[in-house]
VMD Tcl script that draws the C-alpha trace (Angstrom):
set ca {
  {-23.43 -24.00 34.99}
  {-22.84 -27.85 36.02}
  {-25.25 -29.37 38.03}
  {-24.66 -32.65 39.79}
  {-26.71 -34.80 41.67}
  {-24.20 -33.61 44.85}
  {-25.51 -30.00 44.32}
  {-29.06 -31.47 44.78}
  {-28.03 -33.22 47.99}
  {-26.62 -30.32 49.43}
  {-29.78 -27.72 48.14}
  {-31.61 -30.05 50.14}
  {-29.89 -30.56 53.10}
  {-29.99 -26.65 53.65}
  {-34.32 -26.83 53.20}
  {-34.14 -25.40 49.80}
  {-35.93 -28.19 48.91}
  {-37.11 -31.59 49.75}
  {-35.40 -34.87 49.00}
  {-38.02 -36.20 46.88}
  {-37.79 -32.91 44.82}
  {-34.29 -33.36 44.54}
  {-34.30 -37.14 43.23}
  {-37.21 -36.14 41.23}
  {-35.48 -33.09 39.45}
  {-32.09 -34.98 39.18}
  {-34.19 -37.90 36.78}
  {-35.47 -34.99 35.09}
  {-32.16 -33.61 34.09}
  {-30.79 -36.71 33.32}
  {-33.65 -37.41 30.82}
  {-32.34 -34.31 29.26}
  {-29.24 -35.24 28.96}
  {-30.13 -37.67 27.17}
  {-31.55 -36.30 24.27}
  {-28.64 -33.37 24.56}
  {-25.61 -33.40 22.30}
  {-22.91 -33.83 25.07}
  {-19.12 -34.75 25.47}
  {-19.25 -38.25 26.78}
  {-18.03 -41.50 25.32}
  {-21.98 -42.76 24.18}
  {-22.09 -39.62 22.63}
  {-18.78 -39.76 21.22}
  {-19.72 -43.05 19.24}
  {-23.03 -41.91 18.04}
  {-21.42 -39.35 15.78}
  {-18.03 -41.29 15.20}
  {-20.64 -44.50 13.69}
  {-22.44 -41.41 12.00}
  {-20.16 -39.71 10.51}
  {-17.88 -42.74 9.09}
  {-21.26 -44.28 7.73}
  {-22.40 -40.45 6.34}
  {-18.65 -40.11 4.60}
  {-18.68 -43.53 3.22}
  {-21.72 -42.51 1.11}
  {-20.79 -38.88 0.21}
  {-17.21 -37.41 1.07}
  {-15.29 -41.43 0.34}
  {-17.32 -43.14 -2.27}
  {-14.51 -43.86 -4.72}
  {-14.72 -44.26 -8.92}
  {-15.86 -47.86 -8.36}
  {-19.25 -46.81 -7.83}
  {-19.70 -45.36 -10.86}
  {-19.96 -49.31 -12.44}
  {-23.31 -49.35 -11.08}
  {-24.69 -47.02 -13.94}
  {-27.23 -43.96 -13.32}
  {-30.01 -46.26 -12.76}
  {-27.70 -48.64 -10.20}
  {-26.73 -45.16 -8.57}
  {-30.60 -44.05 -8.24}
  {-31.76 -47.26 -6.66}
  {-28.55 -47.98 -4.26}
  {-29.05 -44.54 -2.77}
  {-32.92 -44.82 -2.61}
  {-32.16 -47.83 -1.17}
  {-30.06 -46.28 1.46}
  {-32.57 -43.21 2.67}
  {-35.15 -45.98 2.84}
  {-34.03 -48.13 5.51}
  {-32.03 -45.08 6.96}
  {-35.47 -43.59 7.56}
  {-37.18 -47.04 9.14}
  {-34.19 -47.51 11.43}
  {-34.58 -43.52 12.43}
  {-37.92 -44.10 13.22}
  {-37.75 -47.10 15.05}
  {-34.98 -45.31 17.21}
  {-37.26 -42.75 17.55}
  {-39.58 -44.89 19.26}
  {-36.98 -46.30 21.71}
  {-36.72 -42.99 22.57}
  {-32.77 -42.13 20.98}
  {-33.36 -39.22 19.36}
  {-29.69 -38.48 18.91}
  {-28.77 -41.55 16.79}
  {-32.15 -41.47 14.97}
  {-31.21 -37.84 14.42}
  {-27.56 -39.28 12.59}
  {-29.42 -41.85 10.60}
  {-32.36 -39.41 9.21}
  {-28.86 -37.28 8.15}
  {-27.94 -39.94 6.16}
  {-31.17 -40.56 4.35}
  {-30.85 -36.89 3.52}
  {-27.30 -37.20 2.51}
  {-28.41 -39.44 -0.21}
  {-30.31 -37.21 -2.08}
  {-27.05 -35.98 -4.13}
  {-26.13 -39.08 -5.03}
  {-29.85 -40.22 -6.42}
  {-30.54 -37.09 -8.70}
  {-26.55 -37.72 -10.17}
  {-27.82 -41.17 -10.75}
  {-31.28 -39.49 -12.38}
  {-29.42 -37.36 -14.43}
  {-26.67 -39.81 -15.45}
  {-29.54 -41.65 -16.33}
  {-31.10 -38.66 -18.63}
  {-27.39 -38.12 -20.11}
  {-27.40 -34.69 -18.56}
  {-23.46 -35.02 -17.54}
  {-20.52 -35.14 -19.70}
  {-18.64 -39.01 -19.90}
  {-15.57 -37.70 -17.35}
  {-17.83 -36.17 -15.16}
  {-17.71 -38.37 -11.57}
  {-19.91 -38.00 -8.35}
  {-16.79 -37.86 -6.31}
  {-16.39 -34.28 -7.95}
  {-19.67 -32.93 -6.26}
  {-17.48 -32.72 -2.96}
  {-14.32 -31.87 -4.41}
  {-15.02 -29.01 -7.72}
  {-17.14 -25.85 -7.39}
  {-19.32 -25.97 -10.46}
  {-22.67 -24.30 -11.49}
  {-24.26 -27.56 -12.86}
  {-24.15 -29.13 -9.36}
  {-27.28 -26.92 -8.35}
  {-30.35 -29.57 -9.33}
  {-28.61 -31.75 -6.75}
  {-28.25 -29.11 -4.11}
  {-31.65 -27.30 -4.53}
  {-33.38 -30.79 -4.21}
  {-31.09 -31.91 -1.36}
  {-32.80 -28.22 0.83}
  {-35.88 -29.66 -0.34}
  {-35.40 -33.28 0.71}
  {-34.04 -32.05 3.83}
  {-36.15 -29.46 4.86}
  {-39.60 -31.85 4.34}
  {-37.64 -34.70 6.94}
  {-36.76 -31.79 9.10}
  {-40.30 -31.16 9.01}
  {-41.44 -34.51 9.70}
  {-39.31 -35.71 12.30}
  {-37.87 -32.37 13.69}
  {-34.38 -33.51 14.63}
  {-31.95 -30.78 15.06}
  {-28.98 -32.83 13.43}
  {-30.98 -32.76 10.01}
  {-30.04 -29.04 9.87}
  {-25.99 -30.15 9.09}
  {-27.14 -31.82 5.37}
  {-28.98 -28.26 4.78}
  {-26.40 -26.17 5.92}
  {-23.35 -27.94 4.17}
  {-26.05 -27.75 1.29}
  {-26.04 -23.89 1.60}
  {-22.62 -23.37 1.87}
  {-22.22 -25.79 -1.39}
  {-24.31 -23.56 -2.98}
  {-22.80 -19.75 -1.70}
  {-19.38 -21.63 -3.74}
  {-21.19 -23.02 -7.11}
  {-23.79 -20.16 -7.40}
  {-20.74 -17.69 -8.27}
  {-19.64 -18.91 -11.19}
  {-23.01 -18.94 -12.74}
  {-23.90 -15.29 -11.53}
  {-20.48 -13.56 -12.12}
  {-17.78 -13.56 -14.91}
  {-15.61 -16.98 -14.25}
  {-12.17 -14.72 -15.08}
  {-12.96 -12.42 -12.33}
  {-15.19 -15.21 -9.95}
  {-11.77 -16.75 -8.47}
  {-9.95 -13.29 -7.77}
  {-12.75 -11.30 -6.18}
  {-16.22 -11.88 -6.33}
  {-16.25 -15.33 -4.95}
  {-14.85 -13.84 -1.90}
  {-18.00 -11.73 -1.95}
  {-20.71 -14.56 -2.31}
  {-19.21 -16.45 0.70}
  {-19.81 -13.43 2.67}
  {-22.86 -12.37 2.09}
  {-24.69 -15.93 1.80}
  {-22.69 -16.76 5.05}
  {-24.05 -13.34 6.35}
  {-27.56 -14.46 4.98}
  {-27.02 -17.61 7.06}
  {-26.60 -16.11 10.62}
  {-29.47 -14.14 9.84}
  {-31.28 -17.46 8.88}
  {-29.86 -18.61 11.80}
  {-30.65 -15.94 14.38}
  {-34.45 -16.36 13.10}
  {-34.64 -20.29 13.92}
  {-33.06 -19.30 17.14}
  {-35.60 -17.11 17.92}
  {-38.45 -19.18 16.63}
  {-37.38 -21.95 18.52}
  {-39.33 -22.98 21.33}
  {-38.50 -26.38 22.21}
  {-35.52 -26.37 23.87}
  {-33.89 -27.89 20.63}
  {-30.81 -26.33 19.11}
  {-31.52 -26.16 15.51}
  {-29.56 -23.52 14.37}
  {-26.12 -24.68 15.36}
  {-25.36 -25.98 12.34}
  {-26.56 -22.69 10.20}
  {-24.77 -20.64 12.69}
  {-21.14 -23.24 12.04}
  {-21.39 -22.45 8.22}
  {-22.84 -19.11 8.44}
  {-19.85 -17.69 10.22}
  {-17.21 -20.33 8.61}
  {-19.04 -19.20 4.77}
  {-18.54 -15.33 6.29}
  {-14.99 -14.63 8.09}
  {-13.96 -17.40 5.43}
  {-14.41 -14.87 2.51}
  {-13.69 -12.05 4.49}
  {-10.45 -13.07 5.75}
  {-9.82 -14.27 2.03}
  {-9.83 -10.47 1.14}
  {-6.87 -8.67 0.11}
  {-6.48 -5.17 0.98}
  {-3.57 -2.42 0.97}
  {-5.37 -0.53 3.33}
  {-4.84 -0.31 6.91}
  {-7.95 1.39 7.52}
  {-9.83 -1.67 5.56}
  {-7.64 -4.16 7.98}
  {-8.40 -2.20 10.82}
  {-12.31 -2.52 9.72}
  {-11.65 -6.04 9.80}
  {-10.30 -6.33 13.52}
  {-13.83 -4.01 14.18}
  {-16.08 -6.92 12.30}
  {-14.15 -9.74 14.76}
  {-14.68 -8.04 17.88}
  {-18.44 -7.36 17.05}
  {-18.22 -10.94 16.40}
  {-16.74 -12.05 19.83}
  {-19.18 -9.50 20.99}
  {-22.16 -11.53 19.52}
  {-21.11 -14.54 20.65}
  {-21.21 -13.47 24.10}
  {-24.67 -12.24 23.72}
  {-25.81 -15.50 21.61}
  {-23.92 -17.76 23.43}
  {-22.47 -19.03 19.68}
  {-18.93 -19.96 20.58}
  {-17.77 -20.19 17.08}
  {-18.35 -16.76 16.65}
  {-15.97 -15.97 19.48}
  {-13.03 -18.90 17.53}
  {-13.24 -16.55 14.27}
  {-13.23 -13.84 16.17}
  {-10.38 -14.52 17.84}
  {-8.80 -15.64 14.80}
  {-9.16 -12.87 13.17}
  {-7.75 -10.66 15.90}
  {-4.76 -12.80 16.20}
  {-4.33 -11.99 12.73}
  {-4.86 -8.76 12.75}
  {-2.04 -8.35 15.53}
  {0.12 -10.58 13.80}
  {-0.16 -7.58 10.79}
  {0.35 -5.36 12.87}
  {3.83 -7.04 14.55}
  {5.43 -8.20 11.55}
  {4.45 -5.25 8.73}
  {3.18 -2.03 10.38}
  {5.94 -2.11 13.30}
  {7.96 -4.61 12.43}
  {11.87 -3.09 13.74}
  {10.01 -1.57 16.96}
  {11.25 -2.17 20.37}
  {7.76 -0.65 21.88}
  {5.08 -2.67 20.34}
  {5.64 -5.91 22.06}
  {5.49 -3.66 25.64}
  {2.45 -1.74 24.10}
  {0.90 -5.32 23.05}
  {1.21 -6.67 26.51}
  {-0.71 -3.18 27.80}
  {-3.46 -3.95 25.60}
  {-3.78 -7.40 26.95}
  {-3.07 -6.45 30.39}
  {-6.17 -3.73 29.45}
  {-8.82 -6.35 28.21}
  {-8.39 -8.98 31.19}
  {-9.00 -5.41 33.25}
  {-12.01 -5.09 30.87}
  {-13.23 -8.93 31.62}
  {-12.66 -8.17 35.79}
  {-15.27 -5.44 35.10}
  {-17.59 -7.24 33.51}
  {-17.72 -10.01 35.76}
  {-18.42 -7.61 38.44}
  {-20.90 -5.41 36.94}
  {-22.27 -8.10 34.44}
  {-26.01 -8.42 36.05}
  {-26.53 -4.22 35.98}
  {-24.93 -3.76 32.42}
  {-26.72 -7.07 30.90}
  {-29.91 -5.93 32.47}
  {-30.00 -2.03 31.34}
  {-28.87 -3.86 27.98}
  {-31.40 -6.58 27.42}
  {-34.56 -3.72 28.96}
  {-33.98 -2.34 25.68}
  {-34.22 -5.34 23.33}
  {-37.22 -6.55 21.88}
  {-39.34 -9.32 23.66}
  {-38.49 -12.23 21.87}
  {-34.78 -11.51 21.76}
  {-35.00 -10.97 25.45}
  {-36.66 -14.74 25.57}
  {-33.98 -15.87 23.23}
  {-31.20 -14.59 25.80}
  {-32.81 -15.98 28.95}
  {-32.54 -19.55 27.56}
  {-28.95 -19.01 26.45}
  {-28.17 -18.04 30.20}
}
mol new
graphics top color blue
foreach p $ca { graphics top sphere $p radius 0.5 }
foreach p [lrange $ca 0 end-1] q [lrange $ca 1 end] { graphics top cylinder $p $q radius 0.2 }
display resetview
């Protein structure tokens, strides 16, 4: 729902309210929109500045770095999450949480780069081996940096509870669904079939990690939008990697992406419903150019079915209030809470 300072007006000219509740409501909303993640241009910069100073130190950092030496590497980046963290606090106290939020990311994002430069140090990696890799190459022997950059992250999280500090620990998760399957599994059968299977089940292990924050969360903070990104990304990423000769297996799969548009509906998790319908469209796509690929019917019986589900969303537009209410009576009272502040 968008509220504007007009709507306010107008509540108030009708006596829903007085003018000075009205002025005094609209400054509270705008406070919040402050400190809310939104699309406008300020907003727009914060994470552009962010994210080009974040890749410069992680995804960009070219072979030239690697002059510096382990110990060069280890006090550059220790460097970098020091005054990262001072300028995140001081923004902190202008009250900006959203750009101290971006700079606290980068302190985090330097962890990697500071235990490579610990172990270079220790001669723990081979003479070819280059930190560019780490975001490049899924290997087993990247996990010291990942388990210490969850710990790293999780203790600032802690500290300074920004929700943006949950993107270094999810990326950090979904690093490690990739490089923990080589180590657990066979390497001649990890690339054919069972990494498919740890990216589902650590990105179903995510949602659920996610779901939890969501319902633990009582600020009004989004925390889990990052887990929930990776989470579904990690699972419809490996399950859509799946091969299968089955059509009762594929049609299992359409099942699993309309649960997930389902869920997002309920969650209000929109990336849910972007898989979802990803999935679908592939699943339809199948169906058009293998299963009836030479008939003249299935385009006409394709348009019924979409004809059918706008029908469907008619329905529930109408009756949304009864069903959703009969629904949510029946849900436990903390999911119930959860739902209320997603709608």
């Amino acid at each position: 729902m968008n509220i504007s300072k007009q709507h306010l007006q107008q509540a108030a000219a009708h006596g829903l309210l007085s003018r000075e509740q009205a002025e005094a409501l609209w400054a509270f909303l705008q406070q919040q929109d402050e400190a809310t993640p939104l699309f406008q241009l300020t907003h727009i910069l914060y994470y552009l500045g962010g994210m080009i100073a974040i890749g410069a130190m992680t995804l960009f950092m070219n072979l030239g770095w690697e002059r510096f030496g382990g110990g060069g590497l280890l006090l550059i980046s220790l460097l970098y999450a020091v005054a990262a963290l001072g300028c995140s606090r001081w923004l902190l106290q202008q009250q900006l949480p959203i750009p101290a939020g971006i700079l606290a990311t980068l302190a985090v994002c330097m962890t990697p780069l500071a235990v490579y430069g610990l172990q270079s140090m220790l001669g723990q990696w081979p003479v070819n081996t280059h930190y560019q890799d780490y975001h490049r190459y899924i290997d087993w022997r990247w996990l010291q940096m990942e388990l210490v950059t969850l710990a790293a992250g999780s203790i600032v999280l802690q500290r300074l509870r920004l929700p943006f500090l949950v993107l270094p620990i999810a990326v950090t998760l979904w690093y490690l669904s990739m490089d923990l399957a080589p180590m657990l599994f066979d390497p001649e059968y990890v690339g054919h079939y069972w990494r498919q299977w740890v990216s589902l089940w650590f990105g179903l292990a995510m949602l659920l990690l996610a779901f939890w924050v969501d319902l633990r969360s009582r600020s009004g903070k989004d925390y889990a939008f990052w887990l929930y990104l990776f989470g579904t990304l990690a699972f419809w990423g490996g399950l859509s990697l799946m091969n299968s000769d089955s059509e009762l297996n594929k049609f299992i799969y359409l099942c699993i992406n309309l649960l997930m548009i389902l869920a997002s509906a309920v969650l209000a998790r929109r990336v849910l419903a972007v898989c979802g319908a990803l999935g679908c469209a592939g699943y339809l796509g199948h169906l058009a150019y293998q299963v009836f690929r030479d008939s003249l019917l299935f385009p006409f019986v394709l348009t019924l079915i979409g004809l059918g589900v706008i029908w469907l969303g008619i329905q529930w537009q109408r009756h949304e209030h009864s069903i959703t209410g009969k629904l949510r009576a029946s849900l436990p009272a903390e999911l119930q809470a959860l739902l209320a502040r997603r709608h």
